[in-house]
C-alpha positions in Angstrom: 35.7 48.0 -132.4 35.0 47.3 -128.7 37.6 44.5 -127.0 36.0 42.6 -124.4 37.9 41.1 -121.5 37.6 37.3 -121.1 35.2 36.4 -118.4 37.4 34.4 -116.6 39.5 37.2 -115.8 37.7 39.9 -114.1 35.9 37.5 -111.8 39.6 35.9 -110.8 40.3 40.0 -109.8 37.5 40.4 -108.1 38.0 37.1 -106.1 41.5 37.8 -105.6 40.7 41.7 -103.6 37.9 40.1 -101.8 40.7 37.6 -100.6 43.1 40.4 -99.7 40.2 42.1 -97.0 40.1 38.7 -95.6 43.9 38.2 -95.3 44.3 42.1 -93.2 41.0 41.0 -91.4 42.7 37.9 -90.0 45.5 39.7 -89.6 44.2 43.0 -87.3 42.4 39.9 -85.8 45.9 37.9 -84.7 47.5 40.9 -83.9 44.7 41.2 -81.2 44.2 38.0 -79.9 48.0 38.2 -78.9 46.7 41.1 -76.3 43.3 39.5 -75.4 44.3 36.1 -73.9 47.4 37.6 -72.1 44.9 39.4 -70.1 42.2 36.8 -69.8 44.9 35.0 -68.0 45.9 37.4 -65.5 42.5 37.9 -64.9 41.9 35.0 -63.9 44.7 34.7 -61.9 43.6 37.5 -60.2 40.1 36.2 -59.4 42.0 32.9 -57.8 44.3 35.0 -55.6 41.4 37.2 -54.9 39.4 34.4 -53.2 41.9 32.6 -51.7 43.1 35.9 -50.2 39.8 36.0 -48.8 39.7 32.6 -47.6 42.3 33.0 -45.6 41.5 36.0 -44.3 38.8 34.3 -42.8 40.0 31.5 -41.3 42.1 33.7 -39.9 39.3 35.6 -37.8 37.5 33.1 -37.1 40.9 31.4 -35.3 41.1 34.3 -33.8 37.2 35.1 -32.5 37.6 31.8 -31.6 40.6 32.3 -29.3 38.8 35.5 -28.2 35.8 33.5 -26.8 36.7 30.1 -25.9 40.4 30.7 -24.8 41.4 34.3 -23.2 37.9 35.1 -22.3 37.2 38.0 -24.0 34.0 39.8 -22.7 34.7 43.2 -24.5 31.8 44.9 -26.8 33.1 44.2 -30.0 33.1 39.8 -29.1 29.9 40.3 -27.5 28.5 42.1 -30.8 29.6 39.5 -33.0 28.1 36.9 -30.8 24.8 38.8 -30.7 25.4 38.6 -34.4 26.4 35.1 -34.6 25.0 32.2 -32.2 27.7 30.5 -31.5 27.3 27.9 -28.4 29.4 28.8 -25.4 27.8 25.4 -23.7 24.8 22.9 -24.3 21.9 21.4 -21.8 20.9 17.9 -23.5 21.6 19.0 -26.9 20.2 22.2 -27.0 23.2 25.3 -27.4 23.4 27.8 -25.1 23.9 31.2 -26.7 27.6 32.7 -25.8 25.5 36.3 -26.2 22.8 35.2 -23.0 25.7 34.2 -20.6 28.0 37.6 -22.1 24.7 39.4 -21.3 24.5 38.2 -17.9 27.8 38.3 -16.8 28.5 41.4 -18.1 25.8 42.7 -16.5 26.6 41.4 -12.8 30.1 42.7 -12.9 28.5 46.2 -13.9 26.9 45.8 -11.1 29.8 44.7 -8.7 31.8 47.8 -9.8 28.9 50.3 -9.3 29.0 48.8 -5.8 32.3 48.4 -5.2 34.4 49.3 -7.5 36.3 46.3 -7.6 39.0 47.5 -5.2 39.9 44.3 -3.8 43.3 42.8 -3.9 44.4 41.6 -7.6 43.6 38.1 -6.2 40.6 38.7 -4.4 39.0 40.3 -7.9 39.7 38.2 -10.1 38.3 34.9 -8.0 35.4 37.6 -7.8 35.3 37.9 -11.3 35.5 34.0 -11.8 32.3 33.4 -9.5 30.4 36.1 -11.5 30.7 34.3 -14.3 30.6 31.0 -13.5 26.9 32.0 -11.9 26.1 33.7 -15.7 27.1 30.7 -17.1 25.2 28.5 -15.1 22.1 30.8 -15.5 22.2 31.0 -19.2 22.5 27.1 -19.1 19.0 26.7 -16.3 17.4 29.4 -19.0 18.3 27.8 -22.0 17.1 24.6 -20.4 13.5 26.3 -19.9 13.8 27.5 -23.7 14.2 23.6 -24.9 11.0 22.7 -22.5 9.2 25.3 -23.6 9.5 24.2 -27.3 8.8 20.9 -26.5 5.4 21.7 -24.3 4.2 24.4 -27.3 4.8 27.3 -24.9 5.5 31.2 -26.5 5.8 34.3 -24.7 4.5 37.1 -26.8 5.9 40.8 -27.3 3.2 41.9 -26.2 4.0 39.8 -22.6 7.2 41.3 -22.8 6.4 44.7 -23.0 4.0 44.7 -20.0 6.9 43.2 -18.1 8.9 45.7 -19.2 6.3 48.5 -17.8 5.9 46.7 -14.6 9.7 46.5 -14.2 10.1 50.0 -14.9 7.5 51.1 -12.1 9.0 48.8 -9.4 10.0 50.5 -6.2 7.2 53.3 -6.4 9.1 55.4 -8.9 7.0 56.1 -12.3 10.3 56.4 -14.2 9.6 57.7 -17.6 11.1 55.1 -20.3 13.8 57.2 -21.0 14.8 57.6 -17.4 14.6 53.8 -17.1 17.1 52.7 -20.1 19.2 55.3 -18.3 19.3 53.2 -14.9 20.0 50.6 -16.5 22.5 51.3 -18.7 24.2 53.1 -16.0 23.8 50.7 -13.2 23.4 47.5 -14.9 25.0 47.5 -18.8 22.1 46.9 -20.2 20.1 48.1 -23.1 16.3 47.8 -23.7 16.8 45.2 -26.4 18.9 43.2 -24.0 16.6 43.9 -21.0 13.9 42.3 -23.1 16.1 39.4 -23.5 15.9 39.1 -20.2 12.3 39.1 -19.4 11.5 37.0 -22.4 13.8 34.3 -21.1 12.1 34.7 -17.5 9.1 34.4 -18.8 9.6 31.7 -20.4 10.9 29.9 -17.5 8.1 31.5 -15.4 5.5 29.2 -18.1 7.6 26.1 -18.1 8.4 26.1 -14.4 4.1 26.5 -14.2 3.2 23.9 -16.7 5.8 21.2 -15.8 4.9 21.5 -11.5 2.2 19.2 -10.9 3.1 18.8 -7.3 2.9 22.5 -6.8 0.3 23.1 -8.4 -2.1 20.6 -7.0 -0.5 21.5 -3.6 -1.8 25.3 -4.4 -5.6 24.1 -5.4 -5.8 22.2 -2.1 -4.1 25.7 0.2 -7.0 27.5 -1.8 -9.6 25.5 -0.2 -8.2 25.5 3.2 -7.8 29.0 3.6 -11.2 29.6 3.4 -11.8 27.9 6.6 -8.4 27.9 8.2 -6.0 30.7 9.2 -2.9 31.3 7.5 -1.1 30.1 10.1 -3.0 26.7 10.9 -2.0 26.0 7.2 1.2 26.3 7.5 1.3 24.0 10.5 -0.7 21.5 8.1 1.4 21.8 5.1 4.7 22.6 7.1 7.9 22.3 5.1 6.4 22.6 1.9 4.3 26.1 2.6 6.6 28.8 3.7 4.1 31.9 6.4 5.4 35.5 6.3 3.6 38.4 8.4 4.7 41.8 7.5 4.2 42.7 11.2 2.7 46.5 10.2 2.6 48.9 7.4 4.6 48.2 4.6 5.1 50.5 1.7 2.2 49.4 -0.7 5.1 49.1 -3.4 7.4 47.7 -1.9 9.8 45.0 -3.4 9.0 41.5 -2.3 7.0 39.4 -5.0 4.2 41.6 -5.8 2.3 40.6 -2.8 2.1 44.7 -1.3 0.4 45.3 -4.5 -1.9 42.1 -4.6 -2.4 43.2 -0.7 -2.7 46.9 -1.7 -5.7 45.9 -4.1 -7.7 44.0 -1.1 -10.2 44.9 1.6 -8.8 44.1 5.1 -9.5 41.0 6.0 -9.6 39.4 2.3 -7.7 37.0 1.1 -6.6 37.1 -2.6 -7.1 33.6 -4.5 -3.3 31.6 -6.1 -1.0 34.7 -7.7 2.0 34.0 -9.4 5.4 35.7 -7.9 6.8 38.3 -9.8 10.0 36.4 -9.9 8.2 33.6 -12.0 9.8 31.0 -8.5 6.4 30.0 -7.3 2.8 31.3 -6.4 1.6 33.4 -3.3 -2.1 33.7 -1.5 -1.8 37.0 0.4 -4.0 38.4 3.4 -4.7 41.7 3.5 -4.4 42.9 7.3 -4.2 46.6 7.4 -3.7 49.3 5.0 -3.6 52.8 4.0 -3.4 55.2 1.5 0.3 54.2 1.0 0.7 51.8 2.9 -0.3 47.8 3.7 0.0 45.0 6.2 -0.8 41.7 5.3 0.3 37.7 5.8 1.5 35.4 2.9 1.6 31.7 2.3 3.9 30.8 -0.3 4.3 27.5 -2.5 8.0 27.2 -4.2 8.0 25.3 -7.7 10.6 22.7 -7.3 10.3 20.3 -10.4 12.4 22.5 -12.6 15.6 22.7 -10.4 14.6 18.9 -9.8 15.6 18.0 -13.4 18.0 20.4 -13.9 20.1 18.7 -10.7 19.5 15.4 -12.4 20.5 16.5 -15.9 23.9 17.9 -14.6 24.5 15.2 -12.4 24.3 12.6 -15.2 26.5 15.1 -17.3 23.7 16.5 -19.6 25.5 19.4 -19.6 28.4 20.6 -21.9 31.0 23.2 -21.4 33.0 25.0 -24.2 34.5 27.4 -21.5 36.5 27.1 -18.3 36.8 29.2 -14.6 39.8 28.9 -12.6 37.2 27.0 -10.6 36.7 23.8 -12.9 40.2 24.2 -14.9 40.6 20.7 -13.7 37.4 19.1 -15.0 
């Protein structure tokens, strides 16, 4: 005869090893969690002293790029990378900043200069009131440009790559010498500190001036419309009489070298018959606009008469802007310490 187990029974076994898996499940499980959140912890403690690590870190170089700059005066390569990088103000012209990488660019490039030429062998005294000039005059030329930048947005003006590049062809011919670009970076890297990215910094500012100083001169330019007409009756030299003190006569007095240095009036000249006069050209130097008379010439080179018409509204406003202290300086020469 078969026994059979009560029902009851066998499920309460059953029940009671299911319960048992349960019981060393939670129990691997605990044994775990004692490891896990430990670690979570330091983790996160790590992540905290991680960032503020970094945080500091930072404050600390900026304190000290900002020491750098606006304190000792540092003009080294890697400061004036990290301005290039970052356009931080070294002044500001009625609100617009003045990049501390255009005057760095400047002056570094004018004291280039001064120890090509001289080699700085002055007195310890004597150079370093040198050294103060040459960059108080960057300074003050990175505000003027900086100035014509703000006009320029304001009137809608641009200067195009393209513009610059054809400056930057022009420039590399001046003098007579067709320098190949290669030959050119080397000149100036050599003589001035420059490279062709910063050289086209240059001429893109000058430009731009070159169009403000254009657009903003009413007075010079109606004074050129009416010099236009009178030449065509008048001698160069009756019209400077007429207009004295605000037309300024040159005469070459002979042959010239047809490329010689002096506004771009040889090579206006250079392009003329004798005896023709060319009609309003702007200067090379963006400062004002020339007529030219061609008065001899030959293959190489020319004579000729000029009649030239300064723009004057630009410096106008900028004297006026500094004298009711438009301008803002974050840096000081042994010149101003007392400002």
């Amino acid at each position: 005869m078969k026994l059979k187990l009560p029902k009851g029974r066998n499920q309460k076994e059953r029940k009671t090893e299911k319960e048992k898996v349960e019981e060393r499940r939670e129990e691997v499980l605990s044994r775990g969690r004692k490891f896990k959140y430990p670690l979570q912890y330091a983790k996160h403690k790590l992540i905290i002293n991680t960032v503020v690590i970094a945080v500091v870190a930072v404050v600390l170089l900026v304190a000290a790029g900002w020491a750098a700059l606006y304190k000792l005066g540092d003009m080294g390569d890697i400061m004036y990378r990290i301005s290039s990088i970052i356009p931080v103000p070294v002044a500001e012209i009625e609100g617009k900043k003045v990049r501390f990488s255009d005057y760095l660019m400047t002056a570094r490039s004018s004291l280039t200069t001064l120890e090509q030429q001289s080699g700085l062998d002055e007195s310890l005294e004597d150079k370093q009131a040198m050294i103060e000039q040459y960059k108080r005059s960057a300074l003050t030329q990175a505000e003027d440009l900086t100035f014509a930048l703000k006009l320029g947005e304001e009137l809608g003006l641009e200067v195009s790559d393209e513009e610059v590049a054809v400056a930057f062809d022009e420039h590399r011919k001046i003098g007579g010498a067709e320098r190949s670009e290669e030959s050119f970076l080397k000149v100036l890297s050599t003589n001035f500190g420059l490279s062709k990215r910063e050289y086209q910094r240059m001429l893109y500012l000058a430009l731009m001036r070159a169009k403000v100083e254009q657009e903003i001169d009413a007075e010079a330019n109606e004074l050129a419309e009416t010099v236009a007409k009178r030449i065509k009756d008048k001698s160069f030299s009756d019209v400077k009489e007429e207009f004295a003190g605000k037309v300024e006569y040159e005469n070459t007095g002979g042959l010239i070298d047809n490329k010689n240095v002096d506004g771009g009036r040889s090579a206006v000249a250079m392009k003329l018959g004798v005896g023709e006069v060319s009609g309003k050209v702007l200067s090379t130097n963006g400062d004002g606009y020339y007529f030219v008379k061609t008065l001899e010439k030959s293959e190489t080179q020319v004579g000729y008469e000029s009649l030239y018409i300064k723009f004057t509204e630009f410096e106008k406003r900028l004297a006026e802007i500094r004298a009711a202290g438009g301008v803002k300086e974050y840096i000081h020469f042994r010149e101003n310490t007392d400002e």
